[in-house]
Structure formats: C-alpha cells, structure tokens
N, C-alpha and C positions, 0 to 999 in steps of 0.2 A: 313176787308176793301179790296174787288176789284176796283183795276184800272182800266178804260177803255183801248180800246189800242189807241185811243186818245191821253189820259194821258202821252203813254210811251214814251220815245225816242227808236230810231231803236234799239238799244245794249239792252235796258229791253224787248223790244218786244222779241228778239232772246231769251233771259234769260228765259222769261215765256214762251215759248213755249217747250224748253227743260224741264225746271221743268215737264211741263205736261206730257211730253211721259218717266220720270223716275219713274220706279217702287218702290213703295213704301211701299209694307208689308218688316215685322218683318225677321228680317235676325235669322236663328237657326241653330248655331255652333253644331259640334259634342261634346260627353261630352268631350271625352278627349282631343280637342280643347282648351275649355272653363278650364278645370283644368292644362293646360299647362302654358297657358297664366296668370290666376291667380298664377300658382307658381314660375310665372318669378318676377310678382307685389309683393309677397309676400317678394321675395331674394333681388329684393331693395332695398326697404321697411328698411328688417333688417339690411342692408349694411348702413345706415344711419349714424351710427357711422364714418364706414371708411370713406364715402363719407364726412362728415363733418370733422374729420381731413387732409381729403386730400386737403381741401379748405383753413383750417387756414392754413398748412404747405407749401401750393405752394407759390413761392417766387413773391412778387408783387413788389418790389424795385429791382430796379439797385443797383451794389454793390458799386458804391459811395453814394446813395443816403441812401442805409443802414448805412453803416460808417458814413455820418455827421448825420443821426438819433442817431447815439450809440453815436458818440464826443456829440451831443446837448441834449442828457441824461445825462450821464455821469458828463458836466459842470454844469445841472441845480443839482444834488443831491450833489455837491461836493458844494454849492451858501447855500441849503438850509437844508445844513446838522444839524439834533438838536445838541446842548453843550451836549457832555457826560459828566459827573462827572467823577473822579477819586478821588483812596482816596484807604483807606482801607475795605473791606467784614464786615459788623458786621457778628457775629455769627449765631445770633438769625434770619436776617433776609435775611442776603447775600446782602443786600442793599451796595450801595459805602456811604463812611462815608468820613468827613474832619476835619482834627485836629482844636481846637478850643481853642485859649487861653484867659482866663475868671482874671481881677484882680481887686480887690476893696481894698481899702484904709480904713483902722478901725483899729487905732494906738490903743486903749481902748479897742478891744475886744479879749475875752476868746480864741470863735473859728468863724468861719465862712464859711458856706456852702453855694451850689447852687441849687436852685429846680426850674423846669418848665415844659413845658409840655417834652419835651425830658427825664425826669426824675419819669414820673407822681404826677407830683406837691407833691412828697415824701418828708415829715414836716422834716426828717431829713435831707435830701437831699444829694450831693457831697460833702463833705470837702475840703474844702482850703485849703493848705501850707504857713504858716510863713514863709518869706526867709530866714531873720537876724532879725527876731524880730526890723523892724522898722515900723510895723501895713501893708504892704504892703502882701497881700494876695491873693495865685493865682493857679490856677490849668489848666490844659491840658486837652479838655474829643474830643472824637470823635464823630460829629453828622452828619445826613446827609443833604443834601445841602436841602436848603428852610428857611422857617420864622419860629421863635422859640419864645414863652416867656417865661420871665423866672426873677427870685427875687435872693436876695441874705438873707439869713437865720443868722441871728449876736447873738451871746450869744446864739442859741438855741428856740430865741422866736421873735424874730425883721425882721420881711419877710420887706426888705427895695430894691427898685428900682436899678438898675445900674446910678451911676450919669455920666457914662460914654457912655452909651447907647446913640445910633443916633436918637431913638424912644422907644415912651412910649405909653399905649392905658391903658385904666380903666381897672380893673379885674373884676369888675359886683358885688362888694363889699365894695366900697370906697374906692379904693386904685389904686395902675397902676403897670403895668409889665413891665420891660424892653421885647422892640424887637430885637431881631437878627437875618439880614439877613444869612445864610449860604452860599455861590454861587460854582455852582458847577466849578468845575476846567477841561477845556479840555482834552481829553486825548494827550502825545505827542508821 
C-alpha cells in the first residue's frame, strides 16, 4: 500500500523521503567479523546458568522487609506444625509406637488373648495376665498411633468383642470388632 503525499502529514512526508535516499542492499561482514560476534552469542548463551543464579541471588527486599518475611514464615510453620508421635522405635519397622493397655473381665475363663489387625488376626493371639485370680485380665503391648481392630480370644476358641470398646464395626462375617483409636502423642 502507497500513500499519496496528500495522505501524509509534514513529519511522514520528511520520513518517506529519507527512507528513499537510504541504501538498501545486503550488508557482507567479514568472516572473522561474522565468527567473533557469534562467539560472543554463543559465551552468553552458556553463561545462562550464572546469569540465572545471579537474578534469584540479587537481593530484591529491604532487610526489614526480609526479617518480617522470615518472623511471617517462621509463625505460620510453628501455627501449622503436624502432631508428631512419640513413643518407642519398633524394631521391625522404626515406626514410633504408644503403650497400650488392654483389660477384659472373664471370671470363668481358662486363658484369654488378644488378636487384631496389629497382631494379624493370629487365632492364638497376645496373652493376658490374671492379676490375683479375680477374672480381671490385662496386658500392655506397643502399637502405633491410628485405628486398630481388634477381639479378645477366651478359652482359646471364643473371639468375643471388647465390652469396653468406644466402637465397634462388623467383621464381614457376623460378628464385630472392637476399635481403638491409638493418638499420637506430641513430642516435648
């Protein structure tokens, strides 16, 4: 598309008359011009690296404005810190573990164990201790913190519920499992 000089205002007219009397073929650098100037492009180029840590690293805060960024860090992970467990290392797993103490009431029975999933539902299961031989039956085991089901095992054949249990859910068989939560313990 040409313009008339009609069209132009004074300043394009001056513009298009200049263009016209600038010469306009192919400009032809010497080679070693031409490979100097490429191997300055090329040393950028690889400095990319440096150039890009020299931009995270330049300081763009005031050093107060640093400091209440660190204080407003600092206060939010100490707000939203997860509950660590504490307890004892199992062996097996290096897991934190929390003592657990288990007692059921069976003045009439022989013996009486505990099995659940902490135990893999083993038909023998944990043993109970008799205190004084007044049916009152109980044992100490180490589990780690979370949700556990679990029975109590009477005479060797009687997989019977905790009546002491906070909750109870079906086993997928007719029958129901005590639950226990485990919760984990802060560290101090």
């Amino acid at each position: 598309m040409t313009l008339e000089p009609e069209d132009l205002s004074p300043e394009a007219e001056q513009l298009e008359r200049i263009m016209k009397t600038l010469d306009r073929r192919p400009v032809h650098l010497p080679s070693r011009v031409r490979s100097a100037v490429m191997a300055r492009v090329r040393a950028q180029q690889a400095s990319v690296w440096v150039r890009s840590w020299d931009w995270l690293a330049a300081p763009r805060l005031s050093p107060l404005a640093a400091g209440v960024a660190l204080a407003a860090s600092i206060a939010l992970l100490l707000l939203i810190r997860p509950e660590v467990p504490t307890g004892t290392p199992t062996e097996a797993t290096g897991s934190l573990t929390v003592p657990v103490r288990l007692v059921f009431l069976a003045p009439q029975a022989r013996s009486v164990a505990v099995t659940g999933d902490f135990a893999s539902w083993d038909p023998t299961g944990i043993p109970l201790a008799q205190s004084q031989g007044d049916g009152m039956w109980s044992v100490e085991i180490e589990l780690p913190p979370g949700l556990h089901h679990y029975v109590f095992i009477v005479n060797g054949t009687e997989w019977r519920p905790d009546p002491n249990a906070a909750s109870r859910v079906d086993d997928g068989f007719g029958q129901q499992n005590s639950v226990l939560l485990v919760p984990g313990r802060r560290a101090s």
